[in-house]
N, C-alpha and C positions, 0 to 999 in steps of 0.2 A: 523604554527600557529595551535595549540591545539583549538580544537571549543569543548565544554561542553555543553549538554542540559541535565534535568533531572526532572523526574516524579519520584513521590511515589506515594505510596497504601498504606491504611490503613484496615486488613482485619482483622474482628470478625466473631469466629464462627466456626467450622468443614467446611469441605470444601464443601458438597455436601449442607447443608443447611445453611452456613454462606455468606455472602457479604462484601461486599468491596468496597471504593473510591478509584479509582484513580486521580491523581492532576497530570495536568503539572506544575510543580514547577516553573520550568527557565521561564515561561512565565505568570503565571496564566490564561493563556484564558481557559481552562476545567477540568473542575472536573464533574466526569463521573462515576455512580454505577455498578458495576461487579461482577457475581456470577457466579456461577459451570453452575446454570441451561441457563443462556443465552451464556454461550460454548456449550453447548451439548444440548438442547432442543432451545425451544421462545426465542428470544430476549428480550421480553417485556418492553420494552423503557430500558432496562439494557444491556451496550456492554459487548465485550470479548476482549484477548489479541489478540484474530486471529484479532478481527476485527479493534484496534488498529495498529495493521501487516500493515493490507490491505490498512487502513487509509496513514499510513507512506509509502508505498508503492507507492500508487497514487500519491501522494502528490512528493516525489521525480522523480518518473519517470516525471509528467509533465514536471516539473522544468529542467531535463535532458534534457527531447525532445525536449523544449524550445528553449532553449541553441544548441542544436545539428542543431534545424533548423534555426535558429540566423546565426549560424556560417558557414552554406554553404549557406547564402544569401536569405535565404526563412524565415524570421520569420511568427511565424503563426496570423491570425487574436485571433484566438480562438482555443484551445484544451480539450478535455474533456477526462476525464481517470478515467476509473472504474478499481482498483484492487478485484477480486475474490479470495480468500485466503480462501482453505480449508484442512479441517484437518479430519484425521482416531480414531476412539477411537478403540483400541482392547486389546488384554491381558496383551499387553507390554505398553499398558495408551495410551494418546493422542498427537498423531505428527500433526504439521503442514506438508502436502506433495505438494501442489500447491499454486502457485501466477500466477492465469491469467490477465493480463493486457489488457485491452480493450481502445484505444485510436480512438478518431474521431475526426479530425481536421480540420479548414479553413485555408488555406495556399494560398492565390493567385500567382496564376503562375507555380504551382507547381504541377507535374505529380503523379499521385497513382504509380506508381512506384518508384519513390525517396520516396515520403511521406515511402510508407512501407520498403527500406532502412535505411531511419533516423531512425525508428520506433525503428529498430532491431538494429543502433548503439546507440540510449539510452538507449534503455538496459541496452547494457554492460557502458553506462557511466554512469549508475546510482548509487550512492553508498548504496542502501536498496537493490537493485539488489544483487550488488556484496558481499552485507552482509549474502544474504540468499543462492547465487550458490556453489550448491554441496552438499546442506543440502535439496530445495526444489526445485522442477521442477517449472520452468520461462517458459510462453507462452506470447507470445505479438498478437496482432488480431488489424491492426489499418487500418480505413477506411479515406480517403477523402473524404472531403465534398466539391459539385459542388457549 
């Protein structure tokens, strides 16, 4: 089964002083302003693609580790996940090079030793994970909470 989601952007303007909506289409829940200056300077209530990244990144990885602690018998009370997605500007323009993953979770019954095993098998069962490996360095950092 083919699963379809899709945003547009609508952008006016040169790049360094022009802006842009983006819309999630397939859903309607956000339409969000986007410019040059909130990738590479302030955010000023205006995202970026990175930070759309990091968004989709979080958002999936929860949803993995979820499922990964589901499925060895530990689901969690509660999970919290920060992705950090940052990127280089230099001569050759601007890469994204990291997605740090930061997860803290209630899991009763469950040892910080497994918890940071799960951690590192969602990872790899993430599919934004496995979308960005090879192209950006993947760090995971996940605490239990007592």
């Amino acid at each position: 089964m083919a699963i379809e989601r899709r945003a547009e952007v609508v952008w006016e303007g040169p790049l360094a002083s022009g802006s842009g909506e983006t819309k999630g289409a397939s859903s309607n829940a956000f339409s969000l302003p986007v410019t040059w200056s909130a990738r590479t300077e302030a955010a000023d209530g205006k995202t970026s693609p990175e930070e759309l990244v990091a968004a989709a990144h979080a958002s999936c990885y929860a949803m993995a580790f979820s499922n990964v602690l589901a499925e060895a018998g530990s689901p969690p009370d509660r999970l919290e996940v920060t992705a950090v997605v940052s990127a280089e500007l230099d001569d050759d323009g601007l890469r994204v090079t990291t997605s740090e993953l930061i997860a803290t979770g209630r899991v009763p019954g469950l040892e910080a030793s497994d918890f940071s095993r799960h951690a590192q098998d969602a990872e790899r069962a993430c599919p934004v994970s496995n979308a960005l490996r090879g192209n950006v360095e993947i760090r995971v950092e996940a605490r239990l909470e007592d």
